[in-house]
Structures are given as C-alpha cells and as structure tokens.
N, CA, C and O of each residue as an XYZ file, in Angstrom:
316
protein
N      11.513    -10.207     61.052
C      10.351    -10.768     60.390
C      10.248    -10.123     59.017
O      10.335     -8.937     58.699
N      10.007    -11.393     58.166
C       9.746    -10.545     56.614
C       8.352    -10.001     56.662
O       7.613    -10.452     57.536
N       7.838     -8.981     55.740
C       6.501     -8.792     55.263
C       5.403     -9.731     55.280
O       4.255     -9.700     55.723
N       6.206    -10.690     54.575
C       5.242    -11.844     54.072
C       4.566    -12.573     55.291
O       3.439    -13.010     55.052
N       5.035    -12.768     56.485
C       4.688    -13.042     57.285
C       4.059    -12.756     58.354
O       3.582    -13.573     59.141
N       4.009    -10.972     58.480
C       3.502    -10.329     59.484
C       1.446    -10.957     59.194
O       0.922    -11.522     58.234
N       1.148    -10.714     59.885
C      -0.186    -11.147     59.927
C      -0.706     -9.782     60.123
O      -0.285     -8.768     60.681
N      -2.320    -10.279     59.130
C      -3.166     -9.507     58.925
C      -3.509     -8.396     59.574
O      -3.942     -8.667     60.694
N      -3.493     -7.122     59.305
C      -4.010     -5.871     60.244
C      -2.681     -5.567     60.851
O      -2.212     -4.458     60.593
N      -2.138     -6.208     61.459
C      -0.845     -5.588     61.931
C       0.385     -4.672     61.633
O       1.468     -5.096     61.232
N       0.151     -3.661     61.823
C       1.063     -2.615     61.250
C       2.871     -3.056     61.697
O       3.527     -3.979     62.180
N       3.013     -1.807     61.192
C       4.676     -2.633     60.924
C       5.522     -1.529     59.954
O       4.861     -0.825     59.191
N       6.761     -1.414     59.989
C       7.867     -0.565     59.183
C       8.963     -1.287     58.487
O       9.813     -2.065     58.920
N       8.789     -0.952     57.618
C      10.085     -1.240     56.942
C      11.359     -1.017     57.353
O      11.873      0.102     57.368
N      12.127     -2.451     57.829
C      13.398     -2.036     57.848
C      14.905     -1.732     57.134
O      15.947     -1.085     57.242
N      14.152     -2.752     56.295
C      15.187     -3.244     55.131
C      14.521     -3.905     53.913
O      13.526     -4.625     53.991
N      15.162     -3.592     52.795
C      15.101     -4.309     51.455
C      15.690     -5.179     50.890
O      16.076     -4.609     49.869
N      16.043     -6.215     50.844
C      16.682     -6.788     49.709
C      16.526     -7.190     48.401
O      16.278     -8.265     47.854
N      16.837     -5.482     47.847
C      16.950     -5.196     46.013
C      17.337     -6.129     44.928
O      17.049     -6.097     43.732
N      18.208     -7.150     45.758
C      18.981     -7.902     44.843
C      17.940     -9.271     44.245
O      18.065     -9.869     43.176
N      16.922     -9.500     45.324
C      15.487    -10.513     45.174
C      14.938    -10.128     44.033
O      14.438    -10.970     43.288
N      14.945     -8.678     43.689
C      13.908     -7.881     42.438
C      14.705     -7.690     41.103
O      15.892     -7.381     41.002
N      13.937     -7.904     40.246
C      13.986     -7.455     39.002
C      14.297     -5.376     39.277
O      13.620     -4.476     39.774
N      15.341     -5.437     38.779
C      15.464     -3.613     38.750
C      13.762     -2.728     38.541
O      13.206     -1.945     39.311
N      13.278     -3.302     37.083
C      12.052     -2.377     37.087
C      11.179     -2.641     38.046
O      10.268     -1.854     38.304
N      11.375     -3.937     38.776
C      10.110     -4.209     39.687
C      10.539     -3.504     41.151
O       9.708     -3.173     41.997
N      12.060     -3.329     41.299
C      12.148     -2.452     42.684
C      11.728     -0.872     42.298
O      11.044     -0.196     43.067
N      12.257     -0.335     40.925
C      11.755      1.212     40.686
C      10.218      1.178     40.824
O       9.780      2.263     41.207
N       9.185      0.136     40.598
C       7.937      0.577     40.330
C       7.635      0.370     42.112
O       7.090      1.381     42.554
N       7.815     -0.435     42.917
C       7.903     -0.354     44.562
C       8.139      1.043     45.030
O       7.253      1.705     45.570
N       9.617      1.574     44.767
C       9.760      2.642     45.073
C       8.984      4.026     44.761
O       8.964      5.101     45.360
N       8.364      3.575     43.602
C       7.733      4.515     43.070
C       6.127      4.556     43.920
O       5.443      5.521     43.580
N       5.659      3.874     44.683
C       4.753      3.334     45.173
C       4.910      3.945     46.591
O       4.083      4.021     47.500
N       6.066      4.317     46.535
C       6.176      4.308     48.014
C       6.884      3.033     49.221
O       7.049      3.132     50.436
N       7.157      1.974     48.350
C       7.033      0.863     49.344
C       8.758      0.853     49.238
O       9.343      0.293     48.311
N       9.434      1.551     50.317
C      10.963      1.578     50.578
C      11.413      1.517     52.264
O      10.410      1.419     52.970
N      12.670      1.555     53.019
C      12.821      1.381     53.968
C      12.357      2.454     54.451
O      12.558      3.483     53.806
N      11.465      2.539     55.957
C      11.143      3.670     56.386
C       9.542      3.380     56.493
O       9.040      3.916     57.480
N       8.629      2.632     55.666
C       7.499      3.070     55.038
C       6.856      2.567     56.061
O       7.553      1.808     56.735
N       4.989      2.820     56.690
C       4.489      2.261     57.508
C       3.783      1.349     56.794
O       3.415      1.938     55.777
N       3.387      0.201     56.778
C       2.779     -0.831     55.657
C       1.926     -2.045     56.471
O       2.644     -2.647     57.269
N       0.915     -2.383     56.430
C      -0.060     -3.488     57.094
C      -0.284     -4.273     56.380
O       0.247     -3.917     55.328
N      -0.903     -5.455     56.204
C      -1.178     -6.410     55.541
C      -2.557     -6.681     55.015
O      -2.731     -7.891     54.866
N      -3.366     -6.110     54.758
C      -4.606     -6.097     54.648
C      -5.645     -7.023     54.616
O      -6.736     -6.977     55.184
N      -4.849     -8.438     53.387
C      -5.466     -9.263     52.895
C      -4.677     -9.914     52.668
O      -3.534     -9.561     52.378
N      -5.238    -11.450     52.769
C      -4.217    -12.775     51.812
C      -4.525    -13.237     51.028
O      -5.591    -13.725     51.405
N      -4.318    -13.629     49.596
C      -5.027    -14.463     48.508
C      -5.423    -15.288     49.123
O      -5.157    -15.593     50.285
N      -6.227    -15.818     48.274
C      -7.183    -17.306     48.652
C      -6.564    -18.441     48.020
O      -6.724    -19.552     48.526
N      -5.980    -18.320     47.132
C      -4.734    -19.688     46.121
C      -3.943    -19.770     46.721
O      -3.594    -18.908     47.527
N      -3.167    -21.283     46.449
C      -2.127    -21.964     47.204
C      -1.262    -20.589     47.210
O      -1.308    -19.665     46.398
N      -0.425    -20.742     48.425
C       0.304    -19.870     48.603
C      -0.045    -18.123     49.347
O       0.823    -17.274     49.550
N      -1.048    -18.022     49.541
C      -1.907    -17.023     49.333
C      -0.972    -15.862     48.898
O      -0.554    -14.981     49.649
N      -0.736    -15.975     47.733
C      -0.736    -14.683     46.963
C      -1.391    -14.461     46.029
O      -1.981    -15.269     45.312
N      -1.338    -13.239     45.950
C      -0.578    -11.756     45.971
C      -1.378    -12.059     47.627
O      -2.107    -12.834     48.247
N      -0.595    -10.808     47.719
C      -0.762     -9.365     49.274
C      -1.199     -8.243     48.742
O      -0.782     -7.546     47.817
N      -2.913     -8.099     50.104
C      -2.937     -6.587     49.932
C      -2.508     -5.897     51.031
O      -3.102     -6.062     52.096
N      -1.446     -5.047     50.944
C      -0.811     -3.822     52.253
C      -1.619     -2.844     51.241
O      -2.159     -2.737     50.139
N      -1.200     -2.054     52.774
C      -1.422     -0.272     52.978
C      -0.484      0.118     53.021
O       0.275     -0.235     53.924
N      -0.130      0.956     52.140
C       0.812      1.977     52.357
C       0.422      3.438     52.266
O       0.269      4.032     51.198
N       0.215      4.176     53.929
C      -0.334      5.308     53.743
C      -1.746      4.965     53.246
O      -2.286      3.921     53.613
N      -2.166      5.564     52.670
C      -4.014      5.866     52.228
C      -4.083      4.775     50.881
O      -5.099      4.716     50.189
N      -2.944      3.976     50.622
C      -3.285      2.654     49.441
C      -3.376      1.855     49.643
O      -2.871      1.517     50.714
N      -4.019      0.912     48.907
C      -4.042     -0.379     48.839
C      -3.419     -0.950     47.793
O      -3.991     -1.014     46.705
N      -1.798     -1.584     48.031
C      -1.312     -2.351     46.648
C      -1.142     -4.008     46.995
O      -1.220     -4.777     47.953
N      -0.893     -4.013     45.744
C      -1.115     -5.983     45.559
C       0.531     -6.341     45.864
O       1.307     -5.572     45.298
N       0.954     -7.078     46.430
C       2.183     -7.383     46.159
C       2.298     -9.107     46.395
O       1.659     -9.806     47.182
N       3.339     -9.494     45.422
C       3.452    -10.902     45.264
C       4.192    -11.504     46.320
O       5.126    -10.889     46.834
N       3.784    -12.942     46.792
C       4.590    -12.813     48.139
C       6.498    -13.036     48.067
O       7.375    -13.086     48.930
N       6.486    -13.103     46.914
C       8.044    -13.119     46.964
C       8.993    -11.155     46.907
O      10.095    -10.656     47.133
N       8.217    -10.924     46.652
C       8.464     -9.335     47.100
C       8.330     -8.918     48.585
O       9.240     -8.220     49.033
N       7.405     -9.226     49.327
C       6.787     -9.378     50.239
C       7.908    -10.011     51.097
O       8.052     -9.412     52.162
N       8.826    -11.171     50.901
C       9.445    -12.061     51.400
C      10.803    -11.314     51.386
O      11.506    -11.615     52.352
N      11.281    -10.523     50.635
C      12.471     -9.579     50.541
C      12.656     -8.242     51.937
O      13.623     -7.913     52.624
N      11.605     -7.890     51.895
C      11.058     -6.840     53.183
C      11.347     -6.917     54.541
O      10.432     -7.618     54.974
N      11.825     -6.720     55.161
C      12.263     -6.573     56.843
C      11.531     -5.801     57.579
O      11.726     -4.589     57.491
N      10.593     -6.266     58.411
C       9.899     -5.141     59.182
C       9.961     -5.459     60.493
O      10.132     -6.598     60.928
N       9.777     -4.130     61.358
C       9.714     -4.232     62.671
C       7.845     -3.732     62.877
O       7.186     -2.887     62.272
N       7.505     -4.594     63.881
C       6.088     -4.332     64.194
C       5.883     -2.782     64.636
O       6.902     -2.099     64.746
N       4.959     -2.352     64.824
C       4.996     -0.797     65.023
C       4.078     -1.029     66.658
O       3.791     -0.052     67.349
C-alpha cells in the first residue's frame, strides 16, 4: 500500500521510497523532515479539493503537508 492511500489515523511505516518520482531537492527536503524508509507516519488529514491534496501526516511529534504524488511514491506497511 502507498501512503496516499492508507486512511486517516492509521499508523503505518515506511517501507520504501521511490526517489526517482521526486525532484532531487524535493527528496533532500523529505529527508530532511524526517520522512525516509523506517519512519512511523499517519495520515492525519485530507484536503478538501479535487483530489484531496495536499496530506497532513505525522511524523513523530509533526505535522507536514505532503502532496499526494509524494505521498503516492511511499510504501508502507500498517503498524
């Protein structure tokens, strides 16, 4: 299951990335965030616009926005 799809509140880990979906600076500023394989991450919120993006996850004690095509790169296993 990608990110993008896990549903709301449901925790979940990163299994995998696929870097090659991202713009280089947009995977360093992820990583920099914290958001890499390994990470524990929930879904918080869904936009309200077609598509509902952005995403708000948790990562750890944050709340970041992520677009759902970032979101769609992500491999997680439910926790």
């Amino acid at each position: 299951m990608t990110l993008d799809l896990l549903p709301v509140g449901q925790k979940a880990r990163i299994v995998a990335v696929d870097w090659s979906v991202l713009a280089p600076d947009e995977g360093k500023r992820l990583r920099a965030l914290g958001i890499d394989t390994g990470a524990k991450v929930a879904v918080a919120h869904r936009g309200v616009f077609a598509g509902s993006d952005p995403l708000a996850i948790t990562v750890g004690r944050m709340t970041v926005a992520l677009r759902r095509v970032h979101a769609g790169a992500m491999s997680v296993e439910v926790a």
